[in-house]
C-alpha positions as CSV (number, residue, x, y, z in Angstrom):
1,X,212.3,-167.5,-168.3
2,X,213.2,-164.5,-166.4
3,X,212.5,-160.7,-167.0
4,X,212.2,-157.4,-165.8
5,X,210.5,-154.6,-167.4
6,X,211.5,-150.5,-165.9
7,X,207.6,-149.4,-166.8
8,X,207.5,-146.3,-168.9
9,X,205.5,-143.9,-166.4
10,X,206.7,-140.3,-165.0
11,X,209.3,-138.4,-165.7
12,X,213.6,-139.6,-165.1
13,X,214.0,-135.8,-164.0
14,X,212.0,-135.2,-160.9
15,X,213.1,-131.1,-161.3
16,X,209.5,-130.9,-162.3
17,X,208.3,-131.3,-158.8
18,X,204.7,-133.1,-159.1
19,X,203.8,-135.5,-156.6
20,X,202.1,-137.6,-159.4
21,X,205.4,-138.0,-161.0
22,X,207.3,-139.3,-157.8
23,X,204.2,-141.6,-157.8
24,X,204.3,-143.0,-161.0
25,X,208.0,-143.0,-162.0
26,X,210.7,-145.6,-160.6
27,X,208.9,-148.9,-161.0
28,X,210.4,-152.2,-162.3
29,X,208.6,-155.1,-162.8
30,X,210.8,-158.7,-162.5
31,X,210.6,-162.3,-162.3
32,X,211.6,-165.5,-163.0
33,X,208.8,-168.1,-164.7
34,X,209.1,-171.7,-165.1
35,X,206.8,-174.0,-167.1
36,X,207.9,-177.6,-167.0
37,X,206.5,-181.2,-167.9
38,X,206.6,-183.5,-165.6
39,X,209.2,-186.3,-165.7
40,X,209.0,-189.7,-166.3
41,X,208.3,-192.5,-164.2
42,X,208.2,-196.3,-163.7
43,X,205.3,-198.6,-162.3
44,X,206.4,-201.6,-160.2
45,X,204.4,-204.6,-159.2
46,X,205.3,-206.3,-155.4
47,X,206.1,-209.4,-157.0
48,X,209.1,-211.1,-158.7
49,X,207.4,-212.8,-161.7
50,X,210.9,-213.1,-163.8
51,X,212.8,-214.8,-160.7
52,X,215.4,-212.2,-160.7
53,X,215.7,-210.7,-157.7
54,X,214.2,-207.7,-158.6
55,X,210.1,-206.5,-158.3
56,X,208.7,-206.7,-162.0
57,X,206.8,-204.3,-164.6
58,X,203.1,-204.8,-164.4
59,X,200.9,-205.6,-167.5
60,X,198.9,-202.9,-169.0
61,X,195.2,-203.1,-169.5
62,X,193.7,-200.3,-171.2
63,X,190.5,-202.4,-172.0
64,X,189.2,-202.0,-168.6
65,X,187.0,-199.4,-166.9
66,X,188.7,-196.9,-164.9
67,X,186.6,-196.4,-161.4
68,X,186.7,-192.6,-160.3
69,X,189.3,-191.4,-157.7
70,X,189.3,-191.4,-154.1
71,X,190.8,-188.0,-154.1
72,X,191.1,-186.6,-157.5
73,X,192.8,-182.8,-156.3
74,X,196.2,-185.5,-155.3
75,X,195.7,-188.4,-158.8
76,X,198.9,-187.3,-160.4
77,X,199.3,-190.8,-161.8
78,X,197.5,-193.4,-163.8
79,X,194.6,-195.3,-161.9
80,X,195.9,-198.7,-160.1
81,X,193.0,-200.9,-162.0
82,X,194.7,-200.1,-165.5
83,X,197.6,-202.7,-163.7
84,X,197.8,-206.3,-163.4
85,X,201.0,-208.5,-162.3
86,X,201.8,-210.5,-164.9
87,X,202.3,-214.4,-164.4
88,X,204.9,-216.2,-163.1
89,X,208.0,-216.6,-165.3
90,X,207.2,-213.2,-167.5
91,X,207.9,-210.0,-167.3
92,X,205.1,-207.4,-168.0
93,X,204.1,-205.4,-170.6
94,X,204.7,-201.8,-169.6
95,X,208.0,-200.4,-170.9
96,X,209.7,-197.9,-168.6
97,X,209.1,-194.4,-168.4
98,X,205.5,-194.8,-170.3
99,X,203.9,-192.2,-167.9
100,X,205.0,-188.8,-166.6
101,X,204.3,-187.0,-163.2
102,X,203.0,-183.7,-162.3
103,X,204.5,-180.3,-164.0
104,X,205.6,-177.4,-162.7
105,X,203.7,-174.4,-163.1
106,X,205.6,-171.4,-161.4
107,X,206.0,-167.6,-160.9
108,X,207.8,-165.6,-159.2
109,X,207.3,-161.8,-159.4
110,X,209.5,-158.5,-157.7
111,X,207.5,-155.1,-158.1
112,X,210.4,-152.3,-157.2
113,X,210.3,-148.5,-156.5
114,X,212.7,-146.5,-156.3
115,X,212.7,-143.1,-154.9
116,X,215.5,-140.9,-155.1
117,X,214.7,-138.2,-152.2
118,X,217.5,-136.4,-152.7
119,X,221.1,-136.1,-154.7
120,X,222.2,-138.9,-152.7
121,X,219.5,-140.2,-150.4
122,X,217.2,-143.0,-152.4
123,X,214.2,-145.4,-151.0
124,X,214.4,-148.9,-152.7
125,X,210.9,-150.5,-151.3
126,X,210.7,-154.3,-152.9
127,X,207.7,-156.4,-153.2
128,X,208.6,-160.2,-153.6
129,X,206.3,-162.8,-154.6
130,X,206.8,-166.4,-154.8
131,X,204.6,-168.9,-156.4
132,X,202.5,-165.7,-157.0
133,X,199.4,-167.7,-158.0
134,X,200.1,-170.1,-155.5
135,X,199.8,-173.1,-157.7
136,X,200.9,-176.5,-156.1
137,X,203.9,-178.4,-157.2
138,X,203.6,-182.2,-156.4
139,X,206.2,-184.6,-156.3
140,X,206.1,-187.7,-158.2
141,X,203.1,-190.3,-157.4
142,X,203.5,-193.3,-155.7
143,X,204.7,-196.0,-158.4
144,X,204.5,-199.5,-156.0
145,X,201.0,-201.5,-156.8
146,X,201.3,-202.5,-153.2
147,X,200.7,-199.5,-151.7
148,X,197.1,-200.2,-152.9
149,X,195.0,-196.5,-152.8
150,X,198.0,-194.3,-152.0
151,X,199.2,-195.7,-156.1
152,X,198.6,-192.6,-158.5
153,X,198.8,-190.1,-155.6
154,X,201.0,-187.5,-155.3
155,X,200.8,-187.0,-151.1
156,X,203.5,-184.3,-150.6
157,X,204.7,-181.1,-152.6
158,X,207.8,-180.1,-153.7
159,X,209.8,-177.6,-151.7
160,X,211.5,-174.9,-152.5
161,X,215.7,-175.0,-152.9
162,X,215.5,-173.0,-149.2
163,X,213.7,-175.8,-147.4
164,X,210.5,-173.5,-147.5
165,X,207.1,-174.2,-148.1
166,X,205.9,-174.1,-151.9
167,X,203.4,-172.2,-150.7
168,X,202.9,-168.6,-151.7
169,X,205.0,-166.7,-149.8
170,X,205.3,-162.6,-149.9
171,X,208.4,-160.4,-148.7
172,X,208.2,-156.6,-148.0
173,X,211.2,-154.6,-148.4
174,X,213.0,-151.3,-147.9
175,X,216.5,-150.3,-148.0
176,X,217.5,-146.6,-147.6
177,X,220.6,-145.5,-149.6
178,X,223.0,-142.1,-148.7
C-alpha cells in the first residue's frame, strides 16, 4: 500500500505573512506499507528412506510434547522434536509446503516541507524513514533435520533491494529550488 497525504494546516497564500503559517503549511505525509504472510516451506530429513536419490519428508508427530526454545526471539519454524525420519522404504508423512515462514511487517514513511521563500526560490527539506518501527524481517528458517538446533531458526534477516541493512535507517534532506 502506498500513500501520501498534503495535511490540511496553514494557508496556500503566504501574502498573509505569519510565521505560524510558514510553519504549519507545506507538509506531505508519504509512504509505502507492506504487510505480507510468510511463504511456504518444506521440511527435509538427512536420510534417503525411499531409495531415490533424493533426502525424504519426515513424519509428523503432533502427539508429542514440544520442549521450549533455545532462542525463542530467532524460532521462526516449527520445533525439530514434532519430526521423525520415517523407516526405510517409506516416504513420510508431511506433505509439502505444510508450514509457512516469517512475515513481513514494513513501513516506510517521507515527512516533506516545502517552503516557497520567494516567487521562485523554494526549500524542499525531506525526512525519509525506512522500516520506521524497525521491525525485523527474517528469512526463511532452516528446513534440514540435520542441522540439529539451528532447525526452526531463522539466523539472518532479509536485506533490503539496495544491499542495505533491514535495519531502520533515516535520511535528511534539503534541495533548494530558483
Amino acid at each position: 500500500m502506498n500513500y501520501s497525504w498534503q495535511l490540511p494546516f496553514g494557508h496556500k497564500d503566504h501574502s498573509y505573512g505569519t510565521a505560524s503559517s510558514l510553519l504549519v503549511s507545506g507538509w506531505t505525509v508519504s509512504g509505502i506499507t507492506t504487510l505480507a504472510s510468510g511463504l511456504p516451506f518444506d521440511i527435509f530429513t538427512p536420510v534417503d528412506t525411499q531409495h531415490r536419490g533424493l533426502v525424504s519428508r519426515p513424519d509428523l508427530n503432533t502427539s508429542v510434547t514440544v520442549p521450549p526454545s533455545s532462542d525463542p526471539r530467532t524460532q521462526t519454524g516449527p520445533s525439530i522434536a514434532l519430526f521423525s525420519i520415517p523407516p526405510f522404504g517409506s516416504g513420510g508423512d508431511l506433505g509439502r509446503n505444510h508450514f509457512r515462514g516469517p512475515g513481513i511487517s514494513n513501513f516506510d514513511a517521507v515527512v516533506n516541507k516545502l517552503v516557497e521563500i520567494h516567487r521562485n526560490i523554494k526549500v524542499d527539506m525531506r525526512f525519509e524513514f525506512y522500516n520506521l518501527f524497525n521491525r525485523v524481517q527474517f528469512v526463511q528458517p532452516d528446513n534440514l533435520l540435520a542441522d540439529g538446533p539451528l532447525f526452526g531458526h531463522s539466523t539472518s534477516e532479509t536485506f533490503r533491494p539496495d544491499f542495505t541493512t533491514g535495519a531502520r535507517q533515516i535520511q535528511l534532506g534539503m534541495k533548494l529550488s530558483f
